[in-house]
ZADO-1210 file (C-alpha; in nm, 4 decimals, padded with zeros to 6 digits):
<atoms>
<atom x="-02.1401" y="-09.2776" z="-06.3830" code="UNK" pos="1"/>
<atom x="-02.2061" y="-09.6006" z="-06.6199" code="UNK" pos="2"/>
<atom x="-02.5007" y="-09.6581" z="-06.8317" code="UNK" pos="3"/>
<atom x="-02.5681" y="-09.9576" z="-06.6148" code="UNK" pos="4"/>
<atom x="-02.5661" y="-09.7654" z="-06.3196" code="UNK" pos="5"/>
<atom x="-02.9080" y="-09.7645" z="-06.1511" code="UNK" pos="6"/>
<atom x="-02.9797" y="-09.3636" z="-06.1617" code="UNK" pos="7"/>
<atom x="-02.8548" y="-09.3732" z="-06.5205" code="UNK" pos="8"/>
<atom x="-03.1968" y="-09.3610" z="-06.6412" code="UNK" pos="9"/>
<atom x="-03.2916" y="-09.1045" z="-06.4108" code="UNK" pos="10"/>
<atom x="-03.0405" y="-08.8940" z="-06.5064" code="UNK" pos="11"/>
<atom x="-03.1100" y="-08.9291" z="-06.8352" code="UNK" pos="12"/>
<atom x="-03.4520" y="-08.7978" z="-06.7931" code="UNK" pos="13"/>
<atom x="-03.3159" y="-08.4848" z="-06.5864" code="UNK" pos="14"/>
<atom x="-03.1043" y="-08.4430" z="-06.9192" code="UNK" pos="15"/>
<atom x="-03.3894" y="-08.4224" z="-07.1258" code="UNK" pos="16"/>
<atom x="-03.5860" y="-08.1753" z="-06.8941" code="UNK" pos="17"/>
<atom x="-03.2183" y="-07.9626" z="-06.9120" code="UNK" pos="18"/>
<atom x="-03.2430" y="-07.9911" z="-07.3287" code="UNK" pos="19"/>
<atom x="-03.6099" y="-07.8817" z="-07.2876" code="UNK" pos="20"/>
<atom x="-03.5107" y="-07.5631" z="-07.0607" code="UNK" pos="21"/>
<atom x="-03.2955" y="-07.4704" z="-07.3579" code="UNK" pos="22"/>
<atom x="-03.5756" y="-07.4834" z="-07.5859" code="UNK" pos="23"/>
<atom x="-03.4963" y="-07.8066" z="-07.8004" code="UNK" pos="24"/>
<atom x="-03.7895" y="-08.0153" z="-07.7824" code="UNK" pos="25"/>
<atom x="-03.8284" y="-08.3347" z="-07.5323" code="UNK" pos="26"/>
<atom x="-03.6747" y="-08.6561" z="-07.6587" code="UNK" pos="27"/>
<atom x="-03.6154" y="-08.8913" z="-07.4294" code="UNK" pos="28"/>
<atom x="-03.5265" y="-09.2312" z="-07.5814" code="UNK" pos="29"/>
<atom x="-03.3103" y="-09.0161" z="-07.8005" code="UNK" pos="30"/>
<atom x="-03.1453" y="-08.8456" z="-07.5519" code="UNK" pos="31"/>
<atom x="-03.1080" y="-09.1701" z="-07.3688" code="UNK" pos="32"/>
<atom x="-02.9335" y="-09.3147" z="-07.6820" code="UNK" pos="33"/>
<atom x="-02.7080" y="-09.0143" z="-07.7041" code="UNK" pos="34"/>
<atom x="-02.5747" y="-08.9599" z="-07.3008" code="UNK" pos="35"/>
<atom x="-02.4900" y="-09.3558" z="-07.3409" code="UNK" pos="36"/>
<atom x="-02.3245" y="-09.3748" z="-07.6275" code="UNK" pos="37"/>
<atom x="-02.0879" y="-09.0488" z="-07.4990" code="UNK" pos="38"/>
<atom x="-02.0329" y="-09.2308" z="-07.2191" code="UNK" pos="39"/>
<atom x="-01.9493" y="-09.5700" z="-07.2954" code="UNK" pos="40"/>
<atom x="-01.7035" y="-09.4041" z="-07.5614" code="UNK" pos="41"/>
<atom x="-01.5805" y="-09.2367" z="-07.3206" code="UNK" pos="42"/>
<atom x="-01.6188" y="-08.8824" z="-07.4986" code="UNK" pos="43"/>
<atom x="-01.7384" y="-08.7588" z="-07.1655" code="UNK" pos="44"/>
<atom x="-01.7993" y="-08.8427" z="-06.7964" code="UNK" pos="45"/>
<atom x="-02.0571" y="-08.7470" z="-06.5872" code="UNK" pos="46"/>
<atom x="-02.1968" y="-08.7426" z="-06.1926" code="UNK" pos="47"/>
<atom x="-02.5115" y="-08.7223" z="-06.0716" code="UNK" pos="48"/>
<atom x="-02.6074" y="-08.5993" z="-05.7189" code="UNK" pos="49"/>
<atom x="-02.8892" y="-08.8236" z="-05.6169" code="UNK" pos="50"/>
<atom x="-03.1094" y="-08.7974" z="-05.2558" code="UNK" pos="51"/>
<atom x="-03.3704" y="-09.0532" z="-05.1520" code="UNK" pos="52"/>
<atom x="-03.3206" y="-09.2374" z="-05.4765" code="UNK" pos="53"/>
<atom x="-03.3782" y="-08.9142" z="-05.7212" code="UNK" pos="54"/>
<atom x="-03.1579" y="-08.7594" z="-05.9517" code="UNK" pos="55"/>
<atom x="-03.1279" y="-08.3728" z="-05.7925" code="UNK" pos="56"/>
<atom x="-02.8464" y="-08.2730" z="-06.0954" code="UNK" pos="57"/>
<atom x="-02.5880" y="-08.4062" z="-06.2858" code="UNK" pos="58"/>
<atom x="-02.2400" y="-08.2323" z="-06.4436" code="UNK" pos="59"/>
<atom x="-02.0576" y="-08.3503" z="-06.7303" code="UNK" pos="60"/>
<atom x="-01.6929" y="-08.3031" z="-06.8367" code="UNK" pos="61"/>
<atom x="-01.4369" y="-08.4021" z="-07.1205" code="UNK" pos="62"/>
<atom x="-01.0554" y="-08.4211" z="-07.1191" code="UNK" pos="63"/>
<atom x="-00.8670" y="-08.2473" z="-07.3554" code="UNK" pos="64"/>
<atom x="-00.5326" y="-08.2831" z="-07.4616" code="UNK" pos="65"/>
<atom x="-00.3154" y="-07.9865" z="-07.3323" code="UNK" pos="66"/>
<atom x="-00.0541" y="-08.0446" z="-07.5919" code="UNK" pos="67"/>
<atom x="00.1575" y="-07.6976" z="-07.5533" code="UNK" pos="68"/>
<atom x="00.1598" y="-07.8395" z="-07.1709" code="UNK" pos="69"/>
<atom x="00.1988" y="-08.1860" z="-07.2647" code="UNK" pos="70"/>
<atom x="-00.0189" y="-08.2964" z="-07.0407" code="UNK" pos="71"/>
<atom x="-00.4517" y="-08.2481" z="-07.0419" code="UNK" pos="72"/>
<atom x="-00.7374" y="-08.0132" z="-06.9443" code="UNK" pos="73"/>
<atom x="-01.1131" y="-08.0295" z="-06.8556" code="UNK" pos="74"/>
<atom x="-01.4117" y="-07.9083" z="-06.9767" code="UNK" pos="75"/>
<atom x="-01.7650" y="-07.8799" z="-06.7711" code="UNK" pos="76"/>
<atom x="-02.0111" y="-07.9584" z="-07.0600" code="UNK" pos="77"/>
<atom x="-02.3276" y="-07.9174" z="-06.8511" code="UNK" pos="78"/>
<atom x="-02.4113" y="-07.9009" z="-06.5224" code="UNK" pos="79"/>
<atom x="-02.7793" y="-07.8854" z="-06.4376" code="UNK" pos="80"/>
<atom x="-02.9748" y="-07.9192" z="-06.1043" code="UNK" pos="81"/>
<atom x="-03.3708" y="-08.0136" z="-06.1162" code="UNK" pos="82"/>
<atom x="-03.5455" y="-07.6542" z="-06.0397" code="UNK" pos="83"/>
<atom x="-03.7135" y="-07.8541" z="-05.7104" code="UNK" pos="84"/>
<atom x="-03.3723" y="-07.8532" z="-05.5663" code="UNK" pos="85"/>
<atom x="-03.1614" y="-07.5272" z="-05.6840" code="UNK" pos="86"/>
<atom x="-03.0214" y="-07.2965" z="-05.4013" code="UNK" pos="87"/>
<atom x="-02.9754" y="-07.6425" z="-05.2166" code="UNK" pos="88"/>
<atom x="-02.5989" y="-07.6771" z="-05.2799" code="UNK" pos="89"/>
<atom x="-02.6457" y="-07.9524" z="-05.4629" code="UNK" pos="90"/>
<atom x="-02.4520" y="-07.7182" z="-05.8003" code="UNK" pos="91"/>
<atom x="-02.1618" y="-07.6617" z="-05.5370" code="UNK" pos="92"/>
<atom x="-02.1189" y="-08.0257" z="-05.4844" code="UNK" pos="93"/>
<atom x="-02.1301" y="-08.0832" z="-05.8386" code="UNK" pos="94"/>
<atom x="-01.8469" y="-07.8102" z="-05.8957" code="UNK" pos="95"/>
<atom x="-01.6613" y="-07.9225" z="-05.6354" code="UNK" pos="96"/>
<atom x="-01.6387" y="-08.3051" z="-05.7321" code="UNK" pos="97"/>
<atom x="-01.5462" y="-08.1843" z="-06.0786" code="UNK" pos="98"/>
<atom x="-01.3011" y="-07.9730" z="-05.9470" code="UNK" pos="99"/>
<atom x="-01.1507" y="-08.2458" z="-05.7093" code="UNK" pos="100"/>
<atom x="-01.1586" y="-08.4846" z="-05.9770" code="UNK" pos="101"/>
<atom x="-00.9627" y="-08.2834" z="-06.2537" code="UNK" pos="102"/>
<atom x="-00.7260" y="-08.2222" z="-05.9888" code="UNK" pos="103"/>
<atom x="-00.6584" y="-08.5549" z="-05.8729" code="UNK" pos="104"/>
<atom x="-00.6360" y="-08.6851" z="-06.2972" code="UNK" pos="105"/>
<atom x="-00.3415" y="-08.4264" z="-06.2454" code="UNK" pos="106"/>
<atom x="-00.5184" y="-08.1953" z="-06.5473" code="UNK" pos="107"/>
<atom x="-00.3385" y="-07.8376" z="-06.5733" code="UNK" pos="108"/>
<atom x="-00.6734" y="-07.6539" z="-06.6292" code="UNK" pos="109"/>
<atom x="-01.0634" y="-07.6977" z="-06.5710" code="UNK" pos="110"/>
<atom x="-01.2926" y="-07.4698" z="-06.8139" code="UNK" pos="111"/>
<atom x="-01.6354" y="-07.3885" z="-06.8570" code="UNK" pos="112"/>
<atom x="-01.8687" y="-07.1688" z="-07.0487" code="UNK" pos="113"/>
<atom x="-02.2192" y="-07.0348" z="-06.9911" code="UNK" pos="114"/>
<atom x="-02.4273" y="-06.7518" z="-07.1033" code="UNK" pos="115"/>
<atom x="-02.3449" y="-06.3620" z="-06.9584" code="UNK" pos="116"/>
<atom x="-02.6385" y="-06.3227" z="-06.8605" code="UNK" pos="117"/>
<atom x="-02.6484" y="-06.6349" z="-06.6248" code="UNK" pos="118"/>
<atom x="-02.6246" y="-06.4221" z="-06.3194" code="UNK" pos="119"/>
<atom x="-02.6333" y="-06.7805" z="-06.0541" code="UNK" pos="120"/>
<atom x="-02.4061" y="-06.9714" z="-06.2476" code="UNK" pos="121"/>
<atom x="-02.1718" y="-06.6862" z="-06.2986" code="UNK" pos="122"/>
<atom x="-02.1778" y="-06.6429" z="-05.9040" code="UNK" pos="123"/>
<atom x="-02.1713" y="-06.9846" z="-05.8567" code="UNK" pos="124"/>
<atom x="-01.8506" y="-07.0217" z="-06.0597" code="UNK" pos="125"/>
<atom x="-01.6180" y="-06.6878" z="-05.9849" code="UNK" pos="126"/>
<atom x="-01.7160" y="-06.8193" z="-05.5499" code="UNK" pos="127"/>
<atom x="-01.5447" y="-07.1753" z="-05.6947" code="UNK" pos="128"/>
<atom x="-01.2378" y="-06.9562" z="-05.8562" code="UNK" pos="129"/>
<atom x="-01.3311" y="-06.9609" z="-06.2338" code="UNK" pos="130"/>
<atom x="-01.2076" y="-06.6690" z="-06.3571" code="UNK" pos="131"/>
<atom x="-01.2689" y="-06.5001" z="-06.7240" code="UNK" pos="132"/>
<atom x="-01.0416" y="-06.5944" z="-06.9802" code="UNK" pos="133"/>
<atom x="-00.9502" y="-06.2019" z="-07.1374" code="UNK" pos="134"/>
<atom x="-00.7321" y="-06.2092" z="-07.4788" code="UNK" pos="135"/>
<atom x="-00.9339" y="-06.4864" z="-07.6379" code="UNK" pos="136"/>
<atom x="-01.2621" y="-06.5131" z="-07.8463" code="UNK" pos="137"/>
<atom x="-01.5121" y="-06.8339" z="-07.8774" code="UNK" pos="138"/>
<atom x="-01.5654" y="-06.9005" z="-08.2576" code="UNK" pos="139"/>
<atom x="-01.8506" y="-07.1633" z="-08.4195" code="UNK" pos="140"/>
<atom x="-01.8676" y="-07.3046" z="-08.7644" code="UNK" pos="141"/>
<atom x="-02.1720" y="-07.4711" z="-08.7798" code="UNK" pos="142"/>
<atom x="-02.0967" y="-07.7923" z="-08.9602" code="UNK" pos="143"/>
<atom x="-02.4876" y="-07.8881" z="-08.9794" code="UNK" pos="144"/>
<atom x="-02.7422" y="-07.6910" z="-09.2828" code="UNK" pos="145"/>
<atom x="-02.9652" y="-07.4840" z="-09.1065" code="UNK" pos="146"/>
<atom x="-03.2426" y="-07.2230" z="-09.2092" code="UNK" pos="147"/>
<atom x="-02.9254" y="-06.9361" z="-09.1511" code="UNK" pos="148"/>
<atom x="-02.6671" y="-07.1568" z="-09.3371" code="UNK" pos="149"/>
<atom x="-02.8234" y="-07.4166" z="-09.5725" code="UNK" pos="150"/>
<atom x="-02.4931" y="-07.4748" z="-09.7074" code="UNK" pos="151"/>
<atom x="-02.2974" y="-07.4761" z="-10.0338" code="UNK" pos="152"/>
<atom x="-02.5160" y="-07.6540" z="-10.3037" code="UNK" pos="153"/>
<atom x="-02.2669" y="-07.6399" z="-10.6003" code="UNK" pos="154"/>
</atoms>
C-alpha cells in the first residue's frame, strides 16, 4: 500500500481504532502522520483487505536483515481486522498474502508476536504453521522516561 493510495486514509483510521483497542488514546491525524511516514521510508509495508470500498483489516510487516543467513527475514507488526468483520477470513487472507509475499522476496523466515492469552490469533497462527520459538527470551529496554523508569537525572 502507498500513502496515495485511495484506502490509505481508511486504513489509517482502522489503525487508530486498533491503537484505541490497546488502550492508547485516539489520534488520528497523528497516527496518520506516523503510518505515512513508515511507509514512505520504507520502515514497513502494509495491505489492507478492503470490500465495497471499506477497509475490513490491514497487516503490516518489516524486513530484517538475516545476517548469520546472509540473506533477510520478516516480521508481522500488526495485523488487525475491524470487529464488524472478524471470523470472516478476512485475518487468513491477510496471513496468507504476508506469507506469500515473504516467500516470493525469497526471506528465510516470517515472525510474529502476540499476547498468550490471544486465544484467536494464536489459533489463527499455529493453523498458518507459526510455531513457538523455545530456547529464546523477548527482552525491552525502554528507551522513553516513563512513570516506572523516569530515567537517569545525573
Amino acid at each position: 500500500m502507498t500513502c496515495a493510495h485511495p484506502a490509505f486514509d481508511r486504513t489509517a483510521a482502522l489503525f487508530d481504532a486498533y491503537r484505541v483497542h490497546y488502550g492508547l488514546p485516539s489520534s488520528p491525524e497523528t497516527t496518520r502522520s506516523w503510518l505515512h511516514d513508515q511507509l514512505a521510508q520504507h520502515r514497513i509495508s502494509a495491505a489492507a483487505a478492503v470490500q465495497a470500498d471499506q477497509v475490513c483489516g490491514f497487516v503490516t510487516a518489516m524486513v530484517m536483515p538475516a545476517s548469520l543467513m546472509l540473506g533477510t527475514a520478516w516480521s508481522i507488526r500488526d495485523l488487525y481486522v475491524d470487529p464488524r468483520h472478524r471470523r470472516s477470513g478476512v485475518a487468513s487472507a491477510l496471513l496468507q498474502h504476508v506469507i506469500h509475499s515473504a516467500r516470493a522476496a525469497g526471506a528465510s523466515r516470517l515472525s510474529l508476536q502476540t499476547e498468550t492469552d490471544n486465544v484467536p490469533a494464536l489459533t489463527l497462527y499455529t493453523q498458518a504453521g507459526f510455531r513457538p520459538v523455545t530456547g529464546l527470551e523477548l527482552l525491552n529496554l525502554r528507551l522513553d522516561p516513563t512513570p516506572e523508569d523516569p530515567g537517569d537525572t545525573t
